[in-house]
C-alpha positions in Angstrom: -2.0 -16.5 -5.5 -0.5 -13.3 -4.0 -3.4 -11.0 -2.2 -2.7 -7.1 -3.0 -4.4 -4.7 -0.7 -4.7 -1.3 -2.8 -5.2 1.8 -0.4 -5.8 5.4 -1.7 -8.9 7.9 -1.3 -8.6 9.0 -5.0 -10.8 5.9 -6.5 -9.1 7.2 -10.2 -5.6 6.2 -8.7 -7.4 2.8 -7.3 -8.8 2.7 -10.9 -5.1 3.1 -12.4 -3.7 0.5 -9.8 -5.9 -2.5 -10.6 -5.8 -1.9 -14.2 -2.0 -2.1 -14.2 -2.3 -5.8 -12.2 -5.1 -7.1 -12.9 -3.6 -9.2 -15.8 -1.0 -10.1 -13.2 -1.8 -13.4 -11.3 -2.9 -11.4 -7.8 -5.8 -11.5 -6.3 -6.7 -7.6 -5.9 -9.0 -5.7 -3.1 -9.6 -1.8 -2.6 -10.1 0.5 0.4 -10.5 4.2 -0.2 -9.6 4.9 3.4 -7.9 4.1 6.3 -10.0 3.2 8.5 -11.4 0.4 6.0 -8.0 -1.0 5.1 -7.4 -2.1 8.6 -11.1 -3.5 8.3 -10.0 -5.6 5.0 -6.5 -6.2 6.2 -8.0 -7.9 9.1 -9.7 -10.3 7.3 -8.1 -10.7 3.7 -4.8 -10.9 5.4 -2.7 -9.2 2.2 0.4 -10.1 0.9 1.6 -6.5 0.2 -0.3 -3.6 1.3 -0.1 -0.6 -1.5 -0.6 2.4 0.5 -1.2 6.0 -0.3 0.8 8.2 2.5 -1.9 11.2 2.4 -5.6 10.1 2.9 -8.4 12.0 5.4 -8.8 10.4 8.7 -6.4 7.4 9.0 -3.2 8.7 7.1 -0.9 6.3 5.8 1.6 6.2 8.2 -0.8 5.6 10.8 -2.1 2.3 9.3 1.6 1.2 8.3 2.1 1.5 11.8 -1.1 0.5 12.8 -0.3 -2.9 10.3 2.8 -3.1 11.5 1.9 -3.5 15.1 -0.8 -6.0 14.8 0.9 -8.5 12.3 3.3 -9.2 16.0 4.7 -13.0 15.3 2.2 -13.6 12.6 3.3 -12.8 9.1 3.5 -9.1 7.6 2.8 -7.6 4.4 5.0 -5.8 2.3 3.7 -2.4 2.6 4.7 -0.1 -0.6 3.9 3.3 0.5 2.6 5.4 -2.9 3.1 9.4 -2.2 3.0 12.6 -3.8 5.4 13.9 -1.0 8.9 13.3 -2.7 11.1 14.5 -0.3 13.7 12.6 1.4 11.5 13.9 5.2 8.8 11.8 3.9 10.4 9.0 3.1 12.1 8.1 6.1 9.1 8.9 7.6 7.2 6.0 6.0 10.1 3.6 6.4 10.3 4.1 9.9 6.6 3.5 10.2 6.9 0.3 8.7 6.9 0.9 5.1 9.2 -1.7 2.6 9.7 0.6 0.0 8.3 3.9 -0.6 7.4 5.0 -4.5 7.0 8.9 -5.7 3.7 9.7 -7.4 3.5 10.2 -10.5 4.9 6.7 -11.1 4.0 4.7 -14.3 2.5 1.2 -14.8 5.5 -0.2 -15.5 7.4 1.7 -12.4 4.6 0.1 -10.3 4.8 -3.8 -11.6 8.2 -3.5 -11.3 7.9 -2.2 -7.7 5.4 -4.9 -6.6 7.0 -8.0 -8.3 11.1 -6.9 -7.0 9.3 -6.9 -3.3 6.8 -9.8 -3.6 
């Protein structure tokens, strides 16, 4: 079973996240900062990262990076960067941090399962 690592401080897009996979045969955690994702990621050792780009404290390109740099030989997650920031500055930015993929908010369910199962 895949492990999904669902990263954003607004707990209603969490909400909207795990609803849309939890039918899906993943196996689903939630950190509503950054700081706490690296905490989880640690030990849960996800399969994909989903990863809001604008939280308080940590931002999101600091733990793709952050990620990025402690996988070193061992294997990394997918990291799908989620953001409200559509422009094209923002996007490279989060694939140079690290990021697989990068998708605009406001994406749908189906954007999203068709996101996570075209990169897992």
């Amino acid at each position: 079973m895949k492990r999904i690592l669902i990263v954003d401080d607004q707990s209603e897009i969490r909400d909207l996240i795990t609803m849309t996979l939890e039918d899906e045969p993943f196996e689903l955690r939630e950190a509503g900062d950054g700081a706490t994702a690296l905490q989880i990621a640690e030990s849960f050792k996800p399969d994909m990262v989903l990863l809001d780009v604008m939280m308080p404290g940590f931002s999101g390109i600091q733990v793709c990076e952050q990620l990025r740099s402690k996988s070193g030989s061992s294997k990394s997650p997918v990291i799908l960067m989620l953001s409200a920031l559509a422009d094209v500055t923002s996007r490279d930015a989060g694939l140079q941090a690290g990021a697989t993929d990068y998708l605009c908010k406001p994406f749908s369910p189906s954007e999203l399962r068709h996101a996570v199962h075209r990169l897992l």
